[in-house]
C-alpha positions in Angstrom: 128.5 -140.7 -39.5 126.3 -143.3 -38.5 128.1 -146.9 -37.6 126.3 -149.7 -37.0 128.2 -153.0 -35.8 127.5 -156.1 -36.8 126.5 -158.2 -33.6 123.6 -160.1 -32.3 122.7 -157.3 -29.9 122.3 -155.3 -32.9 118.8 -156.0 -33.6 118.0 -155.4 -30.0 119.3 -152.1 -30.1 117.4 -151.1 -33.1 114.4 -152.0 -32.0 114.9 -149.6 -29.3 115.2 -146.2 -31.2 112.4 -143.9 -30.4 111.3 -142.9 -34.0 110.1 -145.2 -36.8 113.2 -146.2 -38.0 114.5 -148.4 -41.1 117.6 -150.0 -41.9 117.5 -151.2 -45.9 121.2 -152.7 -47.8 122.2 -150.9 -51.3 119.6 -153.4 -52.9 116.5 -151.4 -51.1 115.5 -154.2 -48.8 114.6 -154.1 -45.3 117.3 -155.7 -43.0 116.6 -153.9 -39.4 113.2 -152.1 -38.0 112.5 -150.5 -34.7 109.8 -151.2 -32.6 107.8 -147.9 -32.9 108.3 -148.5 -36.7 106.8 -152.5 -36.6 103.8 -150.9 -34.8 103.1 -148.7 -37.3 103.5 -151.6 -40.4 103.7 -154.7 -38.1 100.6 -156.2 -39.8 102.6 -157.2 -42.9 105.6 -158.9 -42.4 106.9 -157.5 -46.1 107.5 -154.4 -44.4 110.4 -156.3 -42.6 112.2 -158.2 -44.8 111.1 -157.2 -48.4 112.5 -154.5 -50.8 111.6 -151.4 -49.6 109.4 -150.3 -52.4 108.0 -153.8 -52.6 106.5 -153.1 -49.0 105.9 -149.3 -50.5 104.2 -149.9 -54.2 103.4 -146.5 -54.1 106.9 -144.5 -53.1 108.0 -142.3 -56.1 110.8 -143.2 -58.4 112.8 -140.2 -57.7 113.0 -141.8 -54.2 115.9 -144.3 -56.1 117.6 -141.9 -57.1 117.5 -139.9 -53.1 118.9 -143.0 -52.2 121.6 -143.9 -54.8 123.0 -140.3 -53.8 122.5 -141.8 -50.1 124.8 -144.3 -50.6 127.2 -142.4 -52.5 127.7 -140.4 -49.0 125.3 -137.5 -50.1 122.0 -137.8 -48.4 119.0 -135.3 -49.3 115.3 -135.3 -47.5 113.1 -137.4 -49.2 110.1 -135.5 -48.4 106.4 -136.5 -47.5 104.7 -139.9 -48.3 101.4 -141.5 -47.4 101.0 -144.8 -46.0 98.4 -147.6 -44.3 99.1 -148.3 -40.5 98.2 -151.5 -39.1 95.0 -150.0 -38.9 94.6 -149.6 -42.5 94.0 -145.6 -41.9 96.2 -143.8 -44.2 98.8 -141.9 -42.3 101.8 -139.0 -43.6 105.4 -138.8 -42.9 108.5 -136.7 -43.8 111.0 -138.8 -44.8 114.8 -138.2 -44.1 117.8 -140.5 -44.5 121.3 -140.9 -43.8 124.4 -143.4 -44.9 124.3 -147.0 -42.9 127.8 -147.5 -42.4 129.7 -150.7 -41.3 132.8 -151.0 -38.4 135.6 -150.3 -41.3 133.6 -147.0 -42.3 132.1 -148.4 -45.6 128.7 -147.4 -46.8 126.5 -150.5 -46.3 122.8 -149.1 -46.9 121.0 -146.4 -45.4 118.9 -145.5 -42.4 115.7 -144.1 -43.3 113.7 -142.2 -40.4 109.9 -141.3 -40.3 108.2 -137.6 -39.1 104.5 -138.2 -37.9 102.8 -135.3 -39.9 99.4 -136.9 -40.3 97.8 -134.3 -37.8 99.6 -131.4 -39.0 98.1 -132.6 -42.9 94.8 -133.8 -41.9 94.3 -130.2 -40.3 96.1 -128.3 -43.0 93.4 -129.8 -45.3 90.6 -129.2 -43.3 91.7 -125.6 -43.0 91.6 -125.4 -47.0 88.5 -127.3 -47.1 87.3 -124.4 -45.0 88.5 -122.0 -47.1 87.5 -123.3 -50.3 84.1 -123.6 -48.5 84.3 -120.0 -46.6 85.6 -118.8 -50.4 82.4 -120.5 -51.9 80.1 -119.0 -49.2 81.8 -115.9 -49.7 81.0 -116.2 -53.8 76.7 -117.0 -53.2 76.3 -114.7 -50.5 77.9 -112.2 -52.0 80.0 -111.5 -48.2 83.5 -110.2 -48.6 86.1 -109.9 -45.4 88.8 -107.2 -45.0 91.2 -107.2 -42.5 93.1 -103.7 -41.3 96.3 -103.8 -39.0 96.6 -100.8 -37.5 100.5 -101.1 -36.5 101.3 -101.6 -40.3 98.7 -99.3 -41.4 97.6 -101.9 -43.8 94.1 -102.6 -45.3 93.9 -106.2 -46.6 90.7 -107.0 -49.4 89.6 -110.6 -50.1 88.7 -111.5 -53.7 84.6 -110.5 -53.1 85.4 -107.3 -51.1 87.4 -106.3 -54.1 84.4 -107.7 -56.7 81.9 -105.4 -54.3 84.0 -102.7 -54.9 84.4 -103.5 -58.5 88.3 -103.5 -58.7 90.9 -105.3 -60.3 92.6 -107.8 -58.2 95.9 -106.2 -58.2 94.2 -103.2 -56.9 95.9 -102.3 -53.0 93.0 -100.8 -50.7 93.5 -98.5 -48.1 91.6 -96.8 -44.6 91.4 -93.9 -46.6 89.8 -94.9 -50.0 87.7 -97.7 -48.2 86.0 -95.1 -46.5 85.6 -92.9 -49.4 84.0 -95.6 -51.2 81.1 -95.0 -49.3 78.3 -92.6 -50.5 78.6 -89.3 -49.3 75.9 -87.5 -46.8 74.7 -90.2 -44.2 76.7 -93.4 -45.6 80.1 -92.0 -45.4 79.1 -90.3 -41.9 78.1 -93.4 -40.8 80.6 -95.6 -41.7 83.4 -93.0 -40.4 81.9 -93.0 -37.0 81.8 -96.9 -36.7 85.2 -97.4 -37.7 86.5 -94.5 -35.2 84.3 -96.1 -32.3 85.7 -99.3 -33.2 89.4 -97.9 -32.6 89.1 -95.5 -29.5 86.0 -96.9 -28.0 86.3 -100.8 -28.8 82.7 -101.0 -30.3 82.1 -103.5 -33.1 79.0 -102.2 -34.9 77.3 -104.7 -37.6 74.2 -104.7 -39.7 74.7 -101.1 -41.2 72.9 -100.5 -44.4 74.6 -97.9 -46.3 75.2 -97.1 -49.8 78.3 -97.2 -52.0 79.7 -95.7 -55.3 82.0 -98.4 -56.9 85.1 -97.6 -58.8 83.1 -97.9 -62.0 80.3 -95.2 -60.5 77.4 -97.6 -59.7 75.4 -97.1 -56.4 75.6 -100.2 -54.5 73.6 -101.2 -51.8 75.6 -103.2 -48.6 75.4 -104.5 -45.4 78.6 -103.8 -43.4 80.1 -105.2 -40.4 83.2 -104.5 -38.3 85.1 -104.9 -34.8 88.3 -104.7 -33.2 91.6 -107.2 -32.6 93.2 -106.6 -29.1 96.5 -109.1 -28.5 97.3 -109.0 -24.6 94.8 -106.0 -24.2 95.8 -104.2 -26.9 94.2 -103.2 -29.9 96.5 -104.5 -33.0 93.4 -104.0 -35.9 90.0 -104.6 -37.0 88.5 -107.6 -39.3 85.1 -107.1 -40.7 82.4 -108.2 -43.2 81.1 -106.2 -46.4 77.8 -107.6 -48.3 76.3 -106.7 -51.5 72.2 -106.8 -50.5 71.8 -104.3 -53.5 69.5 -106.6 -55.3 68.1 -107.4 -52.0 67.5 -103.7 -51.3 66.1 -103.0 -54.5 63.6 -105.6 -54.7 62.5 -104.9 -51.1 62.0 -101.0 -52.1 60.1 -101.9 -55.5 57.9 -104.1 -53.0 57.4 -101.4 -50.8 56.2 -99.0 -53.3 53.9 -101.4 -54.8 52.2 -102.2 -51.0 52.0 -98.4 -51.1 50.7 -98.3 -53.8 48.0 -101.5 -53.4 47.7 -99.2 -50.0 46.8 -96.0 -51.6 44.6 -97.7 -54.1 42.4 -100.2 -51.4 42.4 -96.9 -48.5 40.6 -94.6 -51.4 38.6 -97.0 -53.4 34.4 -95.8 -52.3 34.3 -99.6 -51.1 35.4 -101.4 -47.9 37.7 -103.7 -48.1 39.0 -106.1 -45.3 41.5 -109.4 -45.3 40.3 -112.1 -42.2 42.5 -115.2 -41.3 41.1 -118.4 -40.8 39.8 -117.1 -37.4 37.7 -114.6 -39.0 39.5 -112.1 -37.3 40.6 -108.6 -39.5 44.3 -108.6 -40.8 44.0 -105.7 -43.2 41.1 -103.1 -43.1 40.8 -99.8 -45.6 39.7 -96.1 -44.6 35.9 -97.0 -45.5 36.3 -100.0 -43.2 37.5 -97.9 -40.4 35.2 -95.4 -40.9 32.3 -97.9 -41.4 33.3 -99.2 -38.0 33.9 -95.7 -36.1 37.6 -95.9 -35.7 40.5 -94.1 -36.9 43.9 -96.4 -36.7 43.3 -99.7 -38.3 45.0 -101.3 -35.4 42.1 -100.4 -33.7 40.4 -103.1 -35.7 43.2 -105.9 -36.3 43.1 -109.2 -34.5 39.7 -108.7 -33.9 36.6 -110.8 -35.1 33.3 -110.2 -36.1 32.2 -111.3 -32.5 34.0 -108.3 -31.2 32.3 -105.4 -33.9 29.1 -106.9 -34.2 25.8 -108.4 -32.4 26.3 -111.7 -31.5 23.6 -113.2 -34.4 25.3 -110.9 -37.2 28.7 -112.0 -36.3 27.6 -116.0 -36.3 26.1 -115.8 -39.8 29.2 -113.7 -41.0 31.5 -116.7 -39.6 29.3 -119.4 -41.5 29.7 -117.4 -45.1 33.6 -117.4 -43.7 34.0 -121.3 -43.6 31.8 -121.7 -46.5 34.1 -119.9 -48.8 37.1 -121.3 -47.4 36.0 -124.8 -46.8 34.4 -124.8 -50.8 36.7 -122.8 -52.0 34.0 -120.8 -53.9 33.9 -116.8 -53.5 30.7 -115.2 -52.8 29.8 -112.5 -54.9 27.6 -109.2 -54.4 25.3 -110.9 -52.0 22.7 -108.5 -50.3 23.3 -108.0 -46.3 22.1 -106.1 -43.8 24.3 -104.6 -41.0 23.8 -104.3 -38.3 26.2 -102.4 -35.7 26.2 -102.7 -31.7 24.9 -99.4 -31.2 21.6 -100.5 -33.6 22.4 -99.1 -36.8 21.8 -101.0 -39.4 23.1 -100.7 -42.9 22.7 -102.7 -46.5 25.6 -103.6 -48.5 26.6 -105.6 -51.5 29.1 -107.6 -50.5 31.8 -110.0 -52.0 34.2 -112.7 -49.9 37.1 -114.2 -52.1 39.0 -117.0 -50.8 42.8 -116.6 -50.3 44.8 -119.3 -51.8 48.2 -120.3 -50.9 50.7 -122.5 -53.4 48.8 -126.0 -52.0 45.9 -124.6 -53.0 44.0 -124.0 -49.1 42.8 -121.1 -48.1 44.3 -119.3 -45.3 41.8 -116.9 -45.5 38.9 -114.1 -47.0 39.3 -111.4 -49.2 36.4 -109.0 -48.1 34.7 -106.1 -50.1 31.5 -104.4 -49.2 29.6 -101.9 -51.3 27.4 -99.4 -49.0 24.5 -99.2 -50.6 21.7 -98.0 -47.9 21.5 -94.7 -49.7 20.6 -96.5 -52.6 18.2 -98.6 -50.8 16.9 -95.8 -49.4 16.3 -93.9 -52.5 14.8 -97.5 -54.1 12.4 -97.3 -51.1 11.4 -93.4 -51.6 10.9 -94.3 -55.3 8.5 -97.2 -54.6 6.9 -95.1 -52.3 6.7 -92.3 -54.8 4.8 -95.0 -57.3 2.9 -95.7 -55.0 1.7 -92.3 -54.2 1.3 -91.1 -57.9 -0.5 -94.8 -58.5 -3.0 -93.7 -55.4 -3.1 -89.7 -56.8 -4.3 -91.1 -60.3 -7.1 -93.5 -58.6 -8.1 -90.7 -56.4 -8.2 -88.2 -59.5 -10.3 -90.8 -61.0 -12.6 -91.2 -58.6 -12.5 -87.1 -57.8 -13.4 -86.8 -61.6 -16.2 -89.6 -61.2 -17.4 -87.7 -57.9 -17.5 -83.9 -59.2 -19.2 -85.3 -62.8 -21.8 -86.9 -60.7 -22.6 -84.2 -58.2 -22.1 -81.3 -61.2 -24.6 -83.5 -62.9 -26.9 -83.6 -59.8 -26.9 -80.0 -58.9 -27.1 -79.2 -63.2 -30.1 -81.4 -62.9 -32.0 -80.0 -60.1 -31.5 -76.1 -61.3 -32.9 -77.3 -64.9 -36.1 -78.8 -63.3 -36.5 -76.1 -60.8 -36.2 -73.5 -63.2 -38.6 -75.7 -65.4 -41.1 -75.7 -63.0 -40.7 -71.8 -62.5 -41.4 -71.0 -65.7 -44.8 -73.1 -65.8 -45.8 -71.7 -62.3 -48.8 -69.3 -62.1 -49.4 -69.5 -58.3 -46.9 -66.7 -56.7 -46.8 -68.4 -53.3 -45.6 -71.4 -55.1 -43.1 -69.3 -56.9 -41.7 -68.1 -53.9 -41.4 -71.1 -52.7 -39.4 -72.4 -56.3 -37.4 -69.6 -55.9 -36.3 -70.8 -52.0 -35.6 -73.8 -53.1 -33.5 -72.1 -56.2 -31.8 -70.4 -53.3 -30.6 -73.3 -51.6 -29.7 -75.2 -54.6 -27.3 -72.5 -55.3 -25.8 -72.1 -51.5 -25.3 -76.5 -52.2 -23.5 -75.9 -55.4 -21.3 -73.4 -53.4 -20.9 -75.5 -50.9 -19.7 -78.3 -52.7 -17.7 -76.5 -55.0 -15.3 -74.8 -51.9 -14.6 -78.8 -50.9 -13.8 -79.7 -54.2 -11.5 -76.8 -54.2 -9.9 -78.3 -51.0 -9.4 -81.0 -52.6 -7.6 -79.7 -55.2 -5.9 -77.3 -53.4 -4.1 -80.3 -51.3 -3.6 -82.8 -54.3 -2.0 -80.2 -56.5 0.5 -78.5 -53.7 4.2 -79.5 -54.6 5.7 -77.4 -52.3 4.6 -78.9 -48.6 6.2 -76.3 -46.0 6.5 -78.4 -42.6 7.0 -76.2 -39.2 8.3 -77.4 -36.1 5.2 -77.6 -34.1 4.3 -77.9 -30.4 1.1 -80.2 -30.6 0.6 -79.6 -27.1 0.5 -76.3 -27.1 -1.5 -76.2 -30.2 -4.2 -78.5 -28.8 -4.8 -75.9 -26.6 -5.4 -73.3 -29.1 -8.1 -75.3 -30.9 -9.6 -75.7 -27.8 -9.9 -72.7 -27.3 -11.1 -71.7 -30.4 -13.5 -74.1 -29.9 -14.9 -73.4 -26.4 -18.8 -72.2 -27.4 -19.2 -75.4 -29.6 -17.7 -77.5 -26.8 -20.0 -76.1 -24.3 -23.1 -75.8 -26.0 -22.7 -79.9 -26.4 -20.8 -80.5 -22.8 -17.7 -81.9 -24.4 -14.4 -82.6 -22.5 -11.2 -82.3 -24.1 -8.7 -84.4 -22.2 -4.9 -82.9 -22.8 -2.0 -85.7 -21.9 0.5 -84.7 -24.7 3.7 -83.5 -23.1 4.1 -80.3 -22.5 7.5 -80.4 -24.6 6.3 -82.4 -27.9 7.1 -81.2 -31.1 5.7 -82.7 -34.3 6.7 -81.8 -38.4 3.2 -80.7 -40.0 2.0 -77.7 -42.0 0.5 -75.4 -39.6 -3.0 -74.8 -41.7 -3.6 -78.6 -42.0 -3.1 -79.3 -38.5 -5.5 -77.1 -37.1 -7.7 -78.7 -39.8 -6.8 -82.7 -38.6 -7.2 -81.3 -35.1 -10.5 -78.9 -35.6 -12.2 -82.1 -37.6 -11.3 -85.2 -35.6 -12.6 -83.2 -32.1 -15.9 -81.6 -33.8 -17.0 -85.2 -35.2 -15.8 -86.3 -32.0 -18.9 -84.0 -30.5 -21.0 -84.5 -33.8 -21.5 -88.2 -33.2 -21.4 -88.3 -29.2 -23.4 -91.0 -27.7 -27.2 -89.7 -26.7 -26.7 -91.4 -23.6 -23.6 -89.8 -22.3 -21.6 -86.6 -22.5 -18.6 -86.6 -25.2 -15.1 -87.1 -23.8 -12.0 -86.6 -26.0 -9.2 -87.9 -24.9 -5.8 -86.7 -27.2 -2.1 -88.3 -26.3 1.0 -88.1 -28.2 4.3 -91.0 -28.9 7.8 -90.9 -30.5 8.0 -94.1 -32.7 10.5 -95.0 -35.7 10.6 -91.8 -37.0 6.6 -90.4 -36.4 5.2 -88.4 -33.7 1.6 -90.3 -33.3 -1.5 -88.5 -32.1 -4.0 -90.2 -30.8 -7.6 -89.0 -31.1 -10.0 -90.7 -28.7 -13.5 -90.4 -27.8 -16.5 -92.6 -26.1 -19.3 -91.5 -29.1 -21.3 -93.6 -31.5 -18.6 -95.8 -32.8 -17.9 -97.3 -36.4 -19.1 -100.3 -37.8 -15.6 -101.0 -39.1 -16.2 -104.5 -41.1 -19.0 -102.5 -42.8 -17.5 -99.6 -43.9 -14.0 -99.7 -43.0 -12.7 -99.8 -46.7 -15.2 -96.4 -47.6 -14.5 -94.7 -44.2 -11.8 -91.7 -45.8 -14.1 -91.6 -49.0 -15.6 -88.8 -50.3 -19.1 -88.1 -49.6 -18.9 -91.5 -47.0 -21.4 -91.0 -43.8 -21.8 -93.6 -41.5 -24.3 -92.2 -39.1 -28.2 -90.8 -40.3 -26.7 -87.2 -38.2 -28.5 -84.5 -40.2 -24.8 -82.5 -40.6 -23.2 -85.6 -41.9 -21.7 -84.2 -45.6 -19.0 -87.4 -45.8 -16.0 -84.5 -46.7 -14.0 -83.8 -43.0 -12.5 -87.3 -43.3 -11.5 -87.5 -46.8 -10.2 -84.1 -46.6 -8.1 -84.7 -43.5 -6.7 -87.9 -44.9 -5.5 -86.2 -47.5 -3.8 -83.4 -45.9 -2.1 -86.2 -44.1 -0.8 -88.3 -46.7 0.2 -85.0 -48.4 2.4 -84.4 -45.5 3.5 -88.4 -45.8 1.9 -89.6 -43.1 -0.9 -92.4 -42.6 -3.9 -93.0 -40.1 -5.1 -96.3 -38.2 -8.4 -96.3 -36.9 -9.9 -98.5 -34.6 -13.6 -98.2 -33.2 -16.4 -100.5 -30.9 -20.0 -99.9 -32.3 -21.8 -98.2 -28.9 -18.2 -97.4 -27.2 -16.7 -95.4 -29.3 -13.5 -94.6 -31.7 -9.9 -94.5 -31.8 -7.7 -92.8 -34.3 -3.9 -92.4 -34.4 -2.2 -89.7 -36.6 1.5 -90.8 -37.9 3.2 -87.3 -38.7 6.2 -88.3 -40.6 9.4 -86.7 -38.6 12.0 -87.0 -41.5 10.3 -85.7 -44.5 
């Protein structure tokens, strides 16, 4: 029972009670405040004097009825109400009352009291703001929490856990079947050893990707997460995470198998194929790539640029088609390049560079893809070179059939008259001297009918049988084959070829080429001077080269350079002179693919080099 008398000090004394505190009559006005109270609502004066729910608009009417039973003698809490300080921040209270009585114990009003619980609110609904936000994350993320106290034994699910799962709500989870849950073989192994480390060793573990079988029998990809709870050092339980990254999972294996397979499909296409950033320098190469470049592990070849793989001029011009196609935008397309490597080799391919795109439409780089086509080219060159050859066979067949008609003639012709004038002939001496000349007729026609022979012999052979040769050594031999012709006309053969060098030829026509080039050598010798034959020998993209020379006669080469390997072509008035050792010679050489270059000084004498082809 609460009395309050009725004197001036009254007021004074309210004023100095240490909660907010309000005195209102039966009529719900205001009579007395305290000070703490007056701070709170000082900055309207209604609070003070005016009905109680005239300074509170907003109090509920069931507050009447709290206060009626007040002043009946009965008072009841009147629970929590929100209000504007003098601050005009809104502010919560817990309300209480209790019977205002006067000095001869009647019930006057009542004394209303105030709680501060603005704090205790304001955090209360930040904690379900969290919540409903935590709940929310919980709900897009797909992450679920479970809690497990170990004194109670008791596994606690949140509403996601339990949707992972695919349970009902109502359904109670335990250590046992949580673990069970997982997929048995490495899953469930897994999981079982993190949550016993976690207990006896104190070792949260997190980012485990295991598998699952929900309650309904689907495999389930999640992440989970776990650690341990110690209250004044000891451990009281574990809290943990679960998430469903089954999508997640899947989508990242289906992209894996399809860069396997894009992998499997660039590494065995017959092509190379390379990806360059805007530095030019390799991001992706393929097998042919690596193989093109001499390595085995593309990492070999990553991060690297042109400048590092290739000749410092190759590389340059390979940048420039770079920035053209990423600067324009505009792919190049089976352009013809050569190759070449830094050890030299040198290689044609078709080649292709795409621009890479991303979603602003700039390039951030080259698609590359190069076609090797040097066999091809190779082959292209052999078949123009075949052409060639059968376009020079059918001129020289034509001018072989020209020649052999004409000299058939010519030989036809001179029997016919001889023989004519035989027949007529009375005189014996004369006779005898028809017949001699019948005699050597004939030997002619023999003659020239083993060169033709030759001829044909080397036009018509398909099946060229090159040896390994030493030319050196092989000089020698026609030397010495040669020694009673060389003496008789004091020639010197000079020997500088290598002791060691080996040219491709067919045995029969090189000791023809050689037997030839040194007796016409000696045949056309200068009168003034003994004949000196001088033979060397070079290695030079892909031919062995003999050279042949000699101080005779000479060749006027601007007047018959162009007839010089023709048939039945002399140059000199040398009573031997037939015009068929050259023309033979030359071809036997091109038979074996090989060519000759001449070069002569009328007075000084001549100069040939021999290409002997060393491939084919």
């Amino acid at each position: 029972m609460i009395k309050v008398p009725q004197t001036s000090s009254t007021s004074y004394l309210i004023r100095q009670l240490p909660t907010p505190t309000a005195f209102i009559d039966t009529n719900y006005n205001i009579v007395h405040t305290s000070e703490k109270w007056m701070n709170i609502f000082n900055n309207n004066e209604s609070y003070n004097t005016a009905s109680l729910f005239t300074a509170f608009p907003n109090l509920s009417s069931k507050w009447k009825k709290e206060l009626e039973n007040c002043f009946k003698g009965n008072p009841q809490p009147m629970g929590i109400h929100q209000a504007k300080d003098i601050d005009d921040q809104d502010v919560w209270f817990e309300w209480s009352n209790a019977p205002w009585y006067d000095t001869n114990e009647n019930i006057i009003g009542a004394i209303i009291q105030l709680n501060n619980i603005t704090d205790s609110v304001n955090n209360e609904l930040e904690l379900n703001k969290k919540n409903l936000l935590l709940k929310q994350q919980a709900e897009i993320t797909k992450i679920g929490q479970w809690e497990y106290d170990i004194l109670d034994n008791q596994l606690t699910w949140c509403t996601t856990t339990k949707a992972i799962h695919e349970v009902p709500p109502h359904f109670t989870p335990n250590i046992e079947n949580a673990i069970h849950y997982f997929k048995e073989g490495h899953s469930r192994n897994a999981i079982s050893m993190a949550v016993f480390e976690a207990q006896n060793k104190g070792k949260a573990y997190s980012n485990l990707k295991l598998q699952i079988i929900t309650a309904t029998g689907n495999e389930k990809w999640v992440m989970a997460g776990g650690k341990p709870i110690y209250h004044k050092g000891e451990l009281i339980g574990l809290i943990g995470t679960i998430q469903d990254i089954h999508d997640q999972v899947e989508a990242d294996i289906k992209t894996l198998d399809n860069e396997k397979l894009l992998r499997t499909l660039i590494d065995n296409l017959p092509v190379n194929v390379y990806i360059k950033d805007t530095e030019s320098r390799k991001i992706l190469v393929n097998k042919a790539e690596c193989e093109f470049l001499g390595v085995k592990n593309p990492e070999d070849l990553l991060g690297k640029s042109d400048f590092e793989l290739y000749p410092s001029e190759s590389a340059a011009r390979s940048r420039e088609e770079d920035l053209l196609v990423m600067n324009t935008l505009k792919p190049i397309i089976g352009k013809e390049t050569l190759n070449i490597k830094l050890d030299g080799k040198e290689t044609s391919f078709l080649s292709s560079k795409i621009p890479l795109l991303n979603n602003k439409g700039l390039a951030y780089g080259i698609v590359g893809i190069s076609l090797d086509i040097t066999k091809l080219k190779e082959k292209e060159s052999e078949l123009r070179n075949i052409i060639n050859i059968a376009s020079i066979q059918n001129k020289k067949l034509l001018n072989f059939a020209h020649i052999v008609s004409h000299n058939l003639r010519s030989h036809s012709a001179n029997f016919s008259m001889l023989l004519d004038f035989l027949k007529t002939e009375k005189d014996e001496d004369e006779k005898n001297r028809i017949i001699e000349m019948l005699t050597n007729a004939s030997n002619n026609l023999l003659e020239t009918l083993d060169s033709l022979n030759d001829v044909i012999t080397i036009n018509t052979n398909t099946n060229i049988d090159k040896k390994n040769i030493n030319l050196h050594n092989k000089v020698i031999t026609i030397n010495q084959h040669l020694t009673g012709y060389l003496l008789n006309n004091r020639a010197e053969i000079k020997n500088t070829i290598p002791e060691d060098f080996k040219i491709k030829s067919v045995p029969t026509y090189l000791d023809g080429i050689l037997t030839n080039f040194i007796t016409n050598a000696v045949k056309f010798k200068h009168p003034d001077r003994n004949s000196k034959i001088t033979l060397s020998a070079i290695k030079k993209n892909n031919y062995s080269i003999l050279t042949i020379a000699d101080n005779g006669l000479g060749i006027d080469l601007e007047k018959y350079g162009k007839k010089l390997f023709g048939m039945y072509k002399t140059f000199h008035d040398h009573k031997d002179a037939r015009g068929i050792g050259l023309y033979i010679t030359k071809n036997q050489i091109d038979a074996m693919n090989g060519k000759i270059e001449v070069s002569s000084e009328i007075g000084m004498g001549t100069e040939f080099k021999i290409f002997f082809n060393d491939k084919n």
